[in-house]
C-alpha positions as CSV (number, residue, x, y, z in Angstrom):
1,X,0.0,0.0,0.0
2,X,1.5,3.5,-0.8
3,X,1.6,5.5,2.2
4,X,2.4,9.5,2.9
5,X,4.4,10.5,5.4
6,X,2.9,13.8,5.6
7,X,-0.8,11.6,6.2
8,X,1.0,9.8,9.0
9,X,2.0,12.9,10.4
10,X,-1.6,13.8,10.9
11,X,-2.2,11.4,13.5
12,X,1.0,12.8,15.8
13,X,1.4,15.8,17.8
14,X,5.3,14.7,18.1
15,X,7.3,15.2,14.6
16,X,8.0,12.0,13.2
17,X,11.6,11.0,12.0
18,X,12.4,11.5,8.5
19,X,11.1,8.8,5.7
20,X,14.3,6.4,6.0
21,X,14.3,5.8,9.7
22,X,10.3,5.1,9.1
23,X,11.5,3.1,6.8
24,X,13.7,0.8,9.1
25,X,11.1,1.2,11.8
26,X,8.5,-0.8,9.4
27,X,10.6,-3.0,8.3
28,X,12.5,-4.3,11.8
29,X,8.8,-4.9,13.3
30,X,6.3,-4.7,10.8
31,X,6.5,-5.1,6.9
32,X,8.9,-4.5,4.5
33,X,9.4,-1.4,2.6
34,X,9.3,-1.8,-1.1
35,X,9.8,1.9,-2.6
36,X,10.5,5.1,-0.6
37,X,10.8,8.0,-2.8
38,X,10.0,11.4,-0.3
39,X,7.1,11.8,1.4
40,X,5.4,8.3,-0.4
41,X,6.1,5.0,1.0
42,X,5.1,1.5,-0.7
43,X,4.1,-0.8,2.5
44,X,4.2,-4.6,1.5
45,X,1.6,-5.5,4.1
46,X,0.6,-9.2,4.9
47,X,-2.6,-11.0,4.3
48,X,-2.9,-11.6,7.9
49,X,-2.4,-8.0,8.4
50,X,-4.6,-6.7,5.7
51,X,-7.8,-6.4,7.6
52,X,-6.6,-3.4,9.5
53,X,-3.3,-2.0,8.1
54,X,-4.2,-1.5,4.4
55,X,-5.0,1.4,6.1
56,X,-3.0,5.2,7.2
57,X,-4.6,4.8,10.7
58,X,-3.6,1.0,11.1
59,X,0.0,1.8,9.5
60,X,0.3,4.9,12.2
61,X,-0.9,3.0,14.8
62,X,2.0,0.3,14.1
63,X,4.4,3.0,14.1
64,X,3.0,4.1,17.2
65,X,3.5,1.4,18.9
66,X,7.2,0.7,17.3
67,X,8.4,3.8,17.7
68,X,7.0,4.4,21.0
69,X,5.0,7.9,20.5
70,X,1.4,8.6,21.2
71,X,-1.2,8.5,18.7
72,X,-4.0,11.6,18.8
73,X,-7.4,11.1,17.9
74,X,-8.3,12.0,14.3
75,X,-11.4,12.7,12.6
76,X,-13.0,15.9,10.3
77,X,-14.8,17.4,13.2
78,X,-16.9,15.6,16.0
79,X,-18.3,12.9,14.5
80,X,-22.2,11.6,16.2
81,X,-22.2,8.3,18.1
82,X,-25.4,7.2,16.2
83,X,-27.4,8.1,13.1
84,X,-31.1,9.1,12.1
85,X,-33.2,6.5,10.1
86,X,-35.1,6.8,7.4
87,X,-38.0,5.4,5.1
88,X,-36.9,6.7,2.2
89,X,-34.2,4.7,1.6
90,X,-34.6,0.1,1.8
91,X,-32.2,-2.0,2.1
92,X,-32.2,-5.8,1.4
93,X,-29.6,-8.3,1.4
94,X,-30.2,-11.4,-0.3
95,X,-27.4,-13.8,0.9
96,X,-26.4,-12.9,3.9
97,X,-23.1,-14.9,3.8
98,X,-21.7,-12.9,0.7
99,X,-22.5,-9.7,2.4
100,X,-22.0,-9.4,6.1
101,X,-23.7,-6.1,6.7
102,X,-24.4,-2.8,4.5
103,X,-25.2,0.8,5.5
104,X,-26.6,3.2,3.5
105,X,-27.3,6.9,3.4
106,X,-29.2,9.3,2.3
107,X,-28.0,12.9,1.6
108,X,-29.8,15.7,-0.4
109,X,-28.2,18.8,-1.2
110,X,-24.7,17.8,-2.0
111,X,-23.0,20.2,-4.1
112,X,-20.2,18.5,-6.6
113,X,-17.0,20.2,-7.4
114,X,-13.4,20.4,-7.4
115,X,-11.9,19.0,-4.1
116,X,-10.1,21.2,-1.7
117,X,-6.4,21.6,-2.3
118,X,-5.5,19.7,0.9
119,X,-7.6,16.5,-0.2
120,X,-6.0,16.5,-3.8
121,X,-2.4,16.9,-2.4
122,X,-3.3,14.0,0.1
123,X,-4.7,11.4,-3.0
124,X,-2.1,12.7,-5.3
125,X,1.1,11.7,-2.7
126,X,-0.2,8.2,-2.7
127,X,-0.3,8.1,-6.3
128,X,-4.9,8.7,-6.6
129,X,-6.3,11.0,-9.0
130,X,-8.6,13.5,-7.9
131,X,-11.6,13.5,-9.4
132,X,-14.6,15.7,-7.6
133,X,-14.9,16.0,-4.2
134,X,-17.6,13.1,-3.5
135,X,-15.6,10.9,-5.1
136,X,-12.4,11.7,-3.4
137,X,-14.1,11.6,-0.1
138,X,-14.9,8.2,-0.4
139,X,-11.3,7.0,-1.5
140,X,-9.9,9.3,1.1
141,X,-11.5,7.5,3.8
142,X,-11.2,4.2,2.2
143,X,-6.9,5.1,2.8
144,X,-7.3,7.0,5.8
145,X,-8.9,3.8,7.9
146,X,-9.4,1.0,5.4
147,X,-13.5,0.5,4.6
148,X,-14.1,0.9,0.8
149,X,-17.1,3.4,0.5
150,X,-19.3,4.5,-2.6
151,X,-21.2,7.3,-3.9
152,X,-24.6,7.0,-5.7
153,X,-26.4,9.9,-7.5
154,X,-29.6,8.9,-6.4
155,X,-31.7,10.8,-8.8
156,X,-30.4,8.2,-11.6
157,X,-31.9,5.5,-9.3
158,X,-35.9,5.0,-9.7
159,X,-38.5,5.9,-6.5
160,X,-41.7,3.8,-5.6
161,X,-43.8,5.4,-3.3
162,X,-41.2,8.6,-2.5
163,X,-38.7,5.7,-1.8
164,X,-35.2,4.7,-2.9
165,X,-34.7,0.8,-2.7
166,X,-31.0,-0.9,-2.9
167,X,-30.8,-4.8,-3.3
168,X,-27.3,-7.2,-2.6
169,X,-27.8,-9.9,-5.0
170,X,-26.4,-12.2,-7.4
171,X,-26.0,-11.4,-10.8
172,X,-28.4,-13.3,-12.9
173,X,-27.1,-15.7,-16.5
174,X,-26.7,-12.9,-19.1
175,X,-27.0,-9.9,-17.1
176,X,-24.4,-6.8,-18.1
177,X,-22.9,-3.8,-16.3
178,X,-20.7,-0.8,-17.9
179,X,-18.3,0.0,-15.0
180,X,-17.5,3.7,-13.9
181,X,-14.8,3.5,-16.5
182,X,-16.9,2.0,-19.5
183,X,-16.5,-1.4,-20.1
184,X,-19.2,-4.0,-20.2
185,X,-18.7,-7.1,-18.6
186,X,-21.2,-10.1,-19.3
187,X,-21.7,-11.4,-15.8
188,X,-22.4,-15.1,-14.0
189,X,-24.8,-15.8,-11.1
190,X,-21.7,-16.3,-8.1
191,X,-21.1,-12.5,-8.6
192,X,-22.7,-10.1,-6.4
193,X,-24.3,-7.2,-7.3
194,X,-25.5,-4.0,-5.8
195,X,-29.0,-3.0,-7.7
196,X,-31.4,-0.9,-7.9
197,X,-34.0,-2.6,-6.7
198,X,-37.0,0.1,-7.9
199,X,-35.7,-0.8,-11.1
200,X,-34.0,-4.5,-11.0
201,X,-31.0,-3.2,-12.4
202,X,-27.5,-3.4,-11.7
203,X,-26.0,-0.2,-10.2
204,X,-22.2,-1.9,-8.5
205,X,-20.6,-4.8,-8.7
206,X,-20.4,-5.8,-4.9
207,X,-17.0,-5.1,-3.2
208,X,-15.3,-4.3,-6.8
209,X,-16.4,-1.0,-8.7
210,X,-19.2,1.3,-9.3
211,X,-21.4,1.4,-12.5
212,X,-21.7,4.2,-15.0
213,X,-25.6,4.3,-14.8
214,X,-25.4,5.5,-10.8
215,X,-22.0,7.9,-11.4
216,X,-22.4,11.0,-9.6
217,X,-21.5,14.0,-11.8
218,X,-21.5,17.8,-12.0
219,X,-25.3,17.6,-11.9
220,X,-25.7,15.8,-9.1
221,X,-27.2,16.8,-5.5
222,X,-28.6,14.1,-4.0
223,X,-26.4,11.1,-2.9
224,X,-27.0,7.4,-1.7
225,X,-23.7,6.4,0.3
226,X,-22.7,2.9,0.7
227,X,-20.7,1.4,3.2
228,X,-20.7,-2.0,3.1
229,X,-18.9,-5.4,4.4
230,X,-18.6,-8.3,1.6
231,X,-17.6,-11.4,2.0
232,X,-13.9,-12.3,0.8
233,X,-13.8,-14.8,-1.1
234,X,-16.8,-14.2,-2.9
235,X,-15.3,-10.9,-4.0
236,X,-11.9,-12.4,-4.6
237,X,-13.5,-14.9,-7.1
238,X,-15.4,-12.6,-8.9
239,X,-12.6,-10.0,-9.4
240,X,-10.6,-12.6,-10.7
241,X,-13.1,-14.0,-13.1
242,X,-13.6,-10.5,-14.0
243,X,-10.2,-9.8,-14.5
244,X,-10.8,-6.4,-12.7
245,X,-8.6,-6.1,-9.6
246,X,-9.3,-2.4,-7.4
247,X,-8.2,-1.0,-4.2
248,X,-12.2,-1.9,-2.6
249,X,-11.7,-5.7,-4.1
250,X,-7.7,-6.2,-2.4
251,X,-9.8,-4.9,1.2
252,X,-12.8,-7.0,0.9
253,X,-10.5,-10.2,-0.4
254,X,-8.5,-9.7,3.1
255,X,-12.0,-10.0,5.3
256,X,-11.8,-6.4,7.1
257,X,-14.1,-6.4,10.4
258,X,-17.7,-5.5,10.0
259,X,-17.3,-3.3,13.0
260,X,-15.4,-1.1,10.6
261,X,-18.7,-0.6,8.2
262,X,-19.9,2.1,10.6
263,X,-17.0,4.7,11.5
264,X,-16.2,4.4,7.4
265,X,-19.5,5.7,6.8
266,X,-19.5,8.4,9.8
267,X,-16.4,9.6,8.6
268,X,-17.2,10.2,4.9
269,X,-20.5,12.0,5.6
270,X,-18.7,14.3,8.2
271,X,-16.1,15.0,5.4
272,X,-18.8,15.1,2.5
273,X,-20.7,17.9,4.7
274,X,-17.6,19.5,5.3
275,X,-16.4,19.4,1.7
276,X,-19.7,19.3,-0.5
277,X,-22.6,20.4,2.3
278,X,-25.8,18.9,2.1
279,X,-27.7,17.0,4.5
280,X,-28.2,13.8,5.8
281,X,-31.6,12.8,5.9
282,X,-30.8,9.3,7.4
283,X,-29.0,5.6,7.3
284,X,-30.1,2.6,7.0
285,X,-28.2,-0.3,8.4
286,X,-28.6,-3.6,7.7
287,X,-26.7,-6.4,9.4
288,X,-28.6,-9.7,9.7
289,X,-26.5,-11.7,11.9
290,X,-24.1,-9.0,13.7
291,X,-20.6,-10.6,14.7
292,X,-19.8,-11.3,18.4
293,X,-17.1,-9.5,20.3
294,X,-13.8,-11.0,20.0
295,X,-13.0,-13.2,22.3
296,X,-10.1,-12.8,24.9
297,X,-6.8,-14.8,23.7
298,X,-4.5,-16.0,26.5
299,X,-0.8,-16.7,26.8
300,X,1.7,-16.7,30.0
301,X,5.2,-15.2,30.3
302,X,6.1,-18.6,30.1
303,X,4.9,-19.7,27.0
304,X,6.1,-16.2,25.3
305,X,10.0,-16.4,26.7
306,X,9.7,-20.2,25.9
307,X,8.8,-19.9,22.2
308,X,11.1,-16.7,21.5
309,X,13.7,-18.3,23.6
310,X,14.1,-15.1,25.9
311,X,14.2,-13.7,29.1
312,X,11.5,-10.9,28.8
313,X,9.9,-9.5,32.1
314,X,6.3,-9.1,32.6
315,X,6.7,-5.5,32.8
316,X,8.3,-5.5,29.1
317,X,5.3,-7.6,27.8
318,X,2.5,-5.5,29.4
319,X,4.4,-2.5,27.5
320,X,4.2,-3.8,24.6
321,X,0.2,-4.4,24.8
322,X,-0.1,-0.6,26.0
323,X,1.9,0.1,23.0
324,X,-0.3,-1.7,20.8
325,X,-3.6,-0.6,22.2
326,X,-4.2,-4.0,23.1
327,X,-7.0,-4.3,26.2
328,X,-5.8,-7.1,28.9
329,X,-6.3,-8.6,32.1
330,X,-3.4,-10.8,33.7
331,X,-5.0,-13.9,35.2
332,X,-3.7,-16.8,36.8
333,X,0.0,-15.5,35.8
334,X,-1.6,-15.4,32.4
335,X,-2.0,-12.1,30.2
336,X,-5.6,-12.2,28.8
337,X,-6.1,-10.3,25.8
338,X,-9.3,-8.5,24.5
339,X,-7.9,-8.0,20.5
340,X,-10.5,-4.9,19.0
341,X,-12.5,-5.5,16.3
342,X,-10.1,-4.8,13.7
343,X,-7.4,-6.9,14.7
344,X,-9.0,-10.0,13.3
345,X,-5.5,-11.8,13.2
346,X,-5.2,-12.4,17.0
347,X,-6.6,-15.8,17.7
348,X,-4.6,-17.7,19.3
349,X,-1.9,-17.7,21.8
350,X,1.2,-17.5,19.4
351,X,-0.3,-14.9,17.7
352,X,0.5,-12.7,21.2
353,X,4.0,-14.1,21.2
354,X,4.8,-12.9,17.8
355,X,3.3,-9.0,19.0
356,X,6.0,-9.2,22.0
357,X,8.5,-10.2,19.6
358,X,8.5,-7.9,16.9
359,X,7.7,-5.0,18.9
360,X,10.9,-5.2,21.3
361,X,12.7,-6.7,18.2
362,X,14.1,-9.9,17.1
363,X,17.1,-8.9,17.8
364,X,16.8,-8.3,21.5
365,X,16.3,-12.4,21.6
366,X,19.9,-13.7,22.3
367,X,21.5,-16.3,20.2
368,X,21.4,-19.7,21.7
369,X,22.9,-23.0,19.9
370,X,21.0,-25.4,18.8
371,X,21.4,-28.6,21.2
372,X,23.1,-31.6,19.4
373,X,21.8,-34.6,17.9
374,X,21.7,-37.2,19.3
375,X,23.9,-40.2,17.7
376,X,24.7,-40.0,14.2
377,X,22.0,-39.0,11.3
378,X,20.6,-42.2,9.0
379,X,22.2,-41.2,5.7
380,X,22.4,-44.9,3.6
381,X,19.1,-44.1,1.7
382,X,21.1,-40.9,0.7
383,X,24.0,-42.7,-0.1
384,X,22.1,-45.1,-2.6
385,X,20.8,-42.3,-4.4
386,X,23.6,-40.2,-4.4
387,X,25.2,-43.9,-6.3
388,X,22.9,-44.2,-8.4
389,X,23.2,-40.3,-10.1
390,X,26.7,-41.0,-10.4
391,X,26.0,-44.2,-12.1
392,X,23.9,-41.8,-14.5
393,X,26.1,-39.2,-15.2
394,X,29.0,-41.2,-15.8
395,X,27.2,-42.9,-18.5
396,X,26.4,-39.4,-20.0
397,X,22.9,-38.5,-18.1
398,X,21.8,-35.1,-17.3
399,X,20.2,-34.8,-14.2
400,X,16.5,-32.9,-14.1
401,X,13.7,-32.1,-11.6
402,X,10.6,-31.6,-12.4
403,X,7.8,-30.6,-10.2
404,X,5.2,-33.4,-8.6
405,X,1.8,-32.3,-10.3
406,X,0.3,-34.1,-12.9
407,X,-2.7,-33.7,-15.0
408,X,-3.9,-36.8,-13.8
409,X,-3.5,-38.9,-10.8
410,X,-4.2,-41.4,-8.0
411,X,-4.2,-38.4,-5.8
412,X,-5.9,-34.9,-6.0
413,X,-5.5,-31.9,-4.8
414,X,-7.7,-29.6,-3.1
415,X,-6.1,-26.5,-3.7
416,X,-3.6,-26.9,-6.9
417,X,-1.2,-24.6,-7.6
418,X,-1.9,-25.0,-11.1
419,X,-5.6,-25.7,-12.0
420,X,-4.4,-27.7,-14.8
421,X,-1.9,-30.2,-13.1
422,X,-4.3,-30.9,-10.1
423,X,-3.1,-33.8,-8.8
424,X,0.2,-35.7,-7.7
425,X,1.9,-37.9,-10.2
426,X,2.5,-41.5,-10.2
427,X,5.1,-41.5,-12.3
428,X,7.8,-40.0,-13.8
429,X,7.1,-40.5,-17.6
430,X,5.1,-37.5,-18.2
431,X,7.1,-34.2,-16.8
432,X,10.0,-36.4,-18.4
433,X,8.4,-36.5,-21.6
434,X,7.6,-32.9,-21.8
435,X,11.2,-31.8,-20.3
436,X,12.5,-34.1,-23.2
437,X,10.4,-31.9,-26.1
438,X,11.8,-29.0,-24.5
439,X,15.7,-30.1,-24.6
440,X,15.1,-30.7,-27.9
441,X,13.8,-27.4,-29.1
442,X,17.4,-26.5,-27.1
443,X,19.7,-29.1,-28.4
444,X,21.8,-26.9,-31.6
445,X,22.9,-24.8,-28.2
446,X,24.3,-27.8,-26.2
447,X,24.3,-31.1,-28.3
448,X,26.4,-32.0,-31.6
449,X,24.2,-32.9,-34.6
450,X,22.1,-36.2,-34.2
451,X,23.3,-36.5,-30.8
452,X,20.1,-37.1,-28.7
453,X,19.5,-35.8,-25.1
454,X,19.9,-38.5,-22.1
455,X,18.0,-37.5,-18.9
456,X,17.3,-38.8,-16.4
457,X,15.2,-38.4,-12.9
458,X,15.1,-39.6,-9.6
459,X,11.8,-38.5,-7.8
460,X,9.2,-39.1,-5.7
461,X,5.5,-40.6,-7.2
462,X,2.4,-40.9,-5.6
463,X,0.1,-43.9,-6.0
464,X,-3.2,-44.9,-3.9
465,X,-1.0,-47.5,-2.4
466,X,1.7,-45.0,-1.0
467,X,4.7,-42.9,-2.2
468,X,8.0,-44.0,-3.6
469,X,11.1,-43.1,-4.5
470,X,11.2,-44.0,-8.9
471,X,14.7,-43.9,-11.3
472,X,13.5,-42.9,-14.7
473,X,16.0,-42.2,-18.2
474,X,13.6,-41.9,-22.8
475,X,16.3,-44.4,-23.2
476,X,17.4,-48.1,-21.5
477,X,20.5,-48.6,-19.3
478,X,21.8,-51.5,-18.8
479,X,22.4,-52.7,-15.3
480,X,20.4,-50.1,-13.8
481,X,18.8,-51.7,-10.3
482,X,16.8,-50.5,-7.9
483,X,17.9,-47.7,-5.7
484,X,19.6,-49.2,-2.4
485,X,20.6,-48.3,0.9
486,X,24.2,-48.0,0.9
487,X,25.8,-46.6,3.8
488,X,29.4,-46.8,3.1
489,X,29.3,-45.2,-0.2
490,X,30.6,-42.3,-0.7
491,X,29.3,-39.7,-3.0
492,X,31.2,-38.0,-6.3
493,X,32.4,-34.7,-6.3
494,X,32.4,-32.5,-9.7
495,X,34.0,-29.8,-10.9
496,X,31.6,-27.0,-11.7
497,X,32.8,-25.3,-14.9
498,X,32.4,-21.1,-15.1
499,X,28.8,-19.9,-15.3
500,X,27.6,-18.4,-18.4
501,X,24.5,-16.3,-18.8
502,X,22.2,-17.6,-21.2
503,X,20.4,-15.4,-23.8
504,X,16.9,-14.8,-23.7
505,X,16.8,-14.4,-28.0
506,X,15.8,-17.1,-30.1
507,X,18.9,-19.0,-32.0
508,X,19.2,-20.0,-35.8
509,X,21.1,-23.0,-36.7
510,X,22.6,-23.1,-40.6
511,X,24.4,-26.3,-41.8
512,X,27.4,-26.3,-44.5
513,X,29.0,-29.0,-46.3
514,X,31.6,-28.9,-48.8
515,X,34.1,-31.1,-50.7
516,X,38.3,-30.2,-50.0
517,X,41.3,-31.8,-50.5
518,X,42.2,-35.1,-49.3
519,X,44.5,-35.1,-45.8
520,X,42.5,-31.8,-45.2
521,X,42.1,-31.5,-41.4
522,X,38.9,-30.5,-39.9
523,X,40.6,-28.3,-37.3
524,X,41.7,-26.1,-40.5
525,X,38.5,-26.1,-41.4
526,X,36.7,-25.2,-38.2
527,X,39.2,-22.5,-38.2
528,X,38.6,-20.4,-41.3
529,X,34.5,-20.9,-40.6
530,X,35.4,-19.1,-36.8
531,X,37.2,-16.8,-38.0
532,X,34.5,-15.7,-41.0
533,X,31.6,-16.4,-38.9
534,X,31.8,-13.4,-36.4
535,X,30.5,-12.8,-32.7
536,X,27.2,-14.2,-33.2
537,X,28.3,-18.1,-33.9
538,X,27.7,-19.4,-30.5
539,X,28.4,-23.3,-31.6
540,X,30.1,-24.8,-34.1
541,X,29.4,-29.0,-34.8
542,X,31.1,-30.9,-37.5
543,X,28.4,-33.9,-38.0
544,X,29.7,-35.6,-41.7
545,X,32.8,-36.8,-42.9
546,X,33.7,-39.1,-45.6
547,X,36.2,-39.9,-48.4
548,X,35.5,-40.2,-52.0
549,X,38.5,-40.4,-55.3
550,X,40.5,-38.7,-53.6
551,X,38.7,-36.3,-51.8
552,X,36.9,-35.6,-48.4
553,X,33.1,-33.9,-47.8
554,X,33.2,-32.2,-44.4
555,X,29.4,-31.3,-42.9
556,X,29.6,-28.3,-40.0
557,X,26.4,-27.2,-38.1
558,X,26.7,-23.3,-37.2
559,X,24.1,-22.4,-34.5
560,X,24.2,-18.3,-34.3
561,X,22.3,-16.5,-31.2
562,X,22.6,-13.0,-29.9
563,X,22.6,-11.5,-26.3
564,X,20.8,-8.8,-27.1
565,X,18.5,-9.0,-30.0
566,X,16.1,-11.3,-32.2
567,X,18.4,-12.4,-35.2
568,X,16.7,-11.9,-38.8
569,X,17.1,-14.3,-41.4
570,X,18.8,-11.3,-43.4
571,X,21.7,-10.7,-41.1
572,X,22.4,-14.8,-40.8
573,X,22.2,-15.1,-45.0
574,X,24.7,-12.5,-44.6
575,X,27.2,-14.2,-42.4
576,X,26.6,-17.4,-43.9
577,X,27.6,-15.7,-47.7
578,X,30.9,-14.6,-46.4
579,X,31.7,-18.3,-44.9
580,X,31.0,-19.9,-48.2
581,X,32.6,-17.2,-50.5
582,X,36.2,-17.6,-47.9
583,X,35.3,-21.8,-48.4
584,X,35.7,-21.7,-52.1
585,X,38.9,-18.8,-52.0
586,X,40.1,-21.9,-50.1
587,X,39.7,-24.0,-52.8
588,X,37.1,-26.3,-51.3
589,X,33.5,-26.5,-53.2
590,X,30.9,-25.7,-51.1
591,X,27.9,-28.2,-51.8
């Protein structure tokens, strides 16, 4: 998340340090740091941390309590502790498990314009663009504390009965929506949508982006708010069949608290009135099944100092929860701690003992040795396999590894990696057959003419009646046995030669073959080709010879790749002309 430190500022009375000891602070105790370039900082933040600190109040907050400085209070003005309903305004939420709870409000008398300076400076630094005041409310509070938000016009919504009416639903086979910034996308029933429901059209897609039909404009003066909590990985699923990833879908996808639905949407109408007047007639709020209270997580100084390995005093540890803002009881010698609503990642004990540790620092844990083993480690198994590769490569094997998914197999996975290799192979053939088609595409680059690959692999399979180690070469070796345990062998070392960088530019392999004098030595030959062929020949194979009244034929493969470009057929023609033309000054004919 990109970050200002001038927005950070906001919630300190103190002056904070400048951007690179920030920096350092973030990424000793918190997240890493992936750009800093003046006042903007790009925060990697964690999933489990992405409920609250995708967020400038959760990232201050951190530095708060990493830093050590007090945080201040910060809202647009006094903000009320409750809001007035309304019946002009329904809300109805048709799945209740795709969205958790959804506020809406009604404001009339909103006037739209440019944004004050301040508020464009503050979306600009983070890398937003400003785009009227309503608009820019909502993102700015969406950044400022981390609930997406959403402006309707309402007077391009249809009334029944004086009435606006907004449905959560799922989209329905065949239904479209232009999005705010104009495409159409054909939508499936597992997306939710935000409709109107006057009019059983589609106004949002859920938790993603607004529609064009509902876009407040110039014109516009009265507003439906939203502020809403939708389900994750309903809204992951759909922005990834959608293909449309946004700053409200990356939230939702990381489950933020539903306790965080109501200050989003008392902050943006206290900045909307500020910024754009009008008035808020009332809210709506509907959350079906509200969520409980966290419940208090529990861990001793024990357990803490046992799993860091440290010597941390109770006093250091209850600092560290008053740092954090972290409510807690000690009980029984235990600390019991009441996590607030948005620190959905404390659960369990560890999750306590890793707060105590990054906060006083890693580093503040002193380095202890690991204790020895006991007796000497098992490695015969190793020792058999280690015999067998040697066996291989001695014979002329290349080693490869392939990975352990399979199109089909004996055992599938849940959650595959790759949705087309979902299960575990039971055997090696297949990933050996495909890394075989790929050598060979390679071969000009490494192997002499006609000279065929040998691989082999030595893996792991998965069958219903187990797993197993397997040997596999896509050609027969003779005397090759079962892997064995042998403990007293021991294992080959090789003599790496000097790395070379590979190009990333496709090569072009030309053959010649030419007639020359008899007792004419190759090695003459492979010198004038080098020496004509220029900077590009990369490999040079002879793959023919023979003898004929009183002659010999010579065959040479050239293969020709660059470091730095795509060769053209035009520039190897080329080269190749001025190998044949200093061929026949040599007196040999070039066939």
């Amino acid at each position: 998340m990109k970050i200002s430190r001038n927005w950070l500022q906001t919630y300190f009375d103190k002056p904070l340090p400048d951007a690179e000891t920030i920096a350092d602070a973030y990424t000793f105790h918190a997240f890493e740091i992936e750009e800093a370039a003046g006042d903007m900082m790009d925060v990697k933040v964690l999933p489990n941390r992405a409920a609250d600190c995708l967020s400038h109040l959760g990232l201050a907050k951190e530095l708060s309590a990493i830093l050590d400085l007090p945080i201040k209070e910060h809202s647009p003005r006094e903000l009320p502790a409750e809001f007035p309903t309304t019946d002009k305004l329904l809300v109805t939420i048709e799945d209740p498990k795709k969205c958790v709870r959804y506020m809406g409000a009604l404001v009339r008398g909103a006037k739209v314009g440019p944004s004050p300076a301040w508020l464009k400076e503050a979306l600009e630094a983070v890398g937003q663009r400003s785009i009227n005041n309503i608009v820019d409310a909502t993102n700015y509070v969406m950044l400022n504390i981390g609930q997406p938000l959403h402006a309707f016009d309402a007077g391009k919504l249809a009334q029944k009965n004086g009435a606006y009416a907004i449905k959560v639903r799922g989209a329905r086979e065949g239904e479209k929506i232009t999005t705010l910034s104009g495409e159409e996308y054909a939508l499936v029933p597992n997306i939710q949508l935000i409709t109107d429901a006057n009019a059983d059209a589609p106004v949002a897609l859920a938790g993603i982006k607004g529609g064009k039909s509902a876009e407040v404009d110039e014109h516009t003066t009265d507003l439906i708010i939203e502020s809403a909590n939708f389900d994750g990985t309903t809204t992951r699923r759909a922005a990834q069949a959608l293909k449309l990833f946004t700053d409200a879908s990356l939230r939702f996808q990381n489950r933020p608290s539903p306790g965080l639905v109501f200050p989003g949407m008392r902050n943006v109408l206290a900045l909307i009135q500020d910024i754009a007047g009008g008035e808020v007639t009332g809210v709506v709020d509907e959350y079906p099944a509200p969520a409980s209270a966290p419940a208090p997580v529990s861990v001793s100084l024990e357990k803490i100092n046992g799993v860091l390995g440290s010597n941390f005093s109770r006093e250091e540890v209850e600092n560290v929860f008053k740092r954090l803002a972290l409510p807690y009881m000690v009980v029984n010698d235990a600390f019991a701690v009441t996590p607030p609503f948005e620190r959905t990642d404390i659960t369990i004990p560890e999750d306590l003992v890793e707060e105590v540790g990054r906060i006083i620092g890693y580093d503040k844990v002193p380095a202890t040795e690991l204790p020895p083993l006991a007796g000497a480690p098992d490695q015969a198994r190793f020792r058999g396999i280690e015999r067998m590769k040697d066996q291989l490569v001695e014979q002329g094997f290349i080693e490869i590894s392939t990975q352990s998914f399979a199109k089909k197999g004996d055992i599938v996975l849940a959650n595959p990696l790759d949705k087309n290799m979902p299960a575990l192979r039971t055997n090696l053939d297949e990933n050996m057959n495909v890394a075989l088609a790929r050598a060979k595409l390679n071969a000009p680059l490494v192997l002499a003419p006609n000279q065929k690959p040998k691989l082999f692999e030595i893996g792991t399979v998965f069958t219903k009646d187990g797993e197993h180690l397997e040997v596999k070469t896509s050609e027969p070796v003779p005397g090759l046995s079962e892997i064995h345990d042998e403990p007293d062998y021991v294992p080959k070392r090789y003599e790496l030669g000097s790395y070379k960088t590979f190009s990333a530019y496709p090569f072009v392999a030309r053959d010649v073959a030419f007639w020359a004098p008899a007792g004419t030595e190759a090695s003459a030959v492979e010198e004038i080709i080098r020496a004509n062929a220029g900077e590009l020949l990369v490999r040079l194979d002879q793959f023919d010879r023979f003898e004929k009244e009183g002659r010999v034929s010579y065959a040479f493969r050239l293969v020709f790749q660059s470091m730095e470009r795509t060769l053209t057929d035009e520039e190897v023609n080329g080269v190749m002309e001025r190998v044949y033309e200093t061929l026949k000054k040599a007196g040999f004919e070039v066939r």
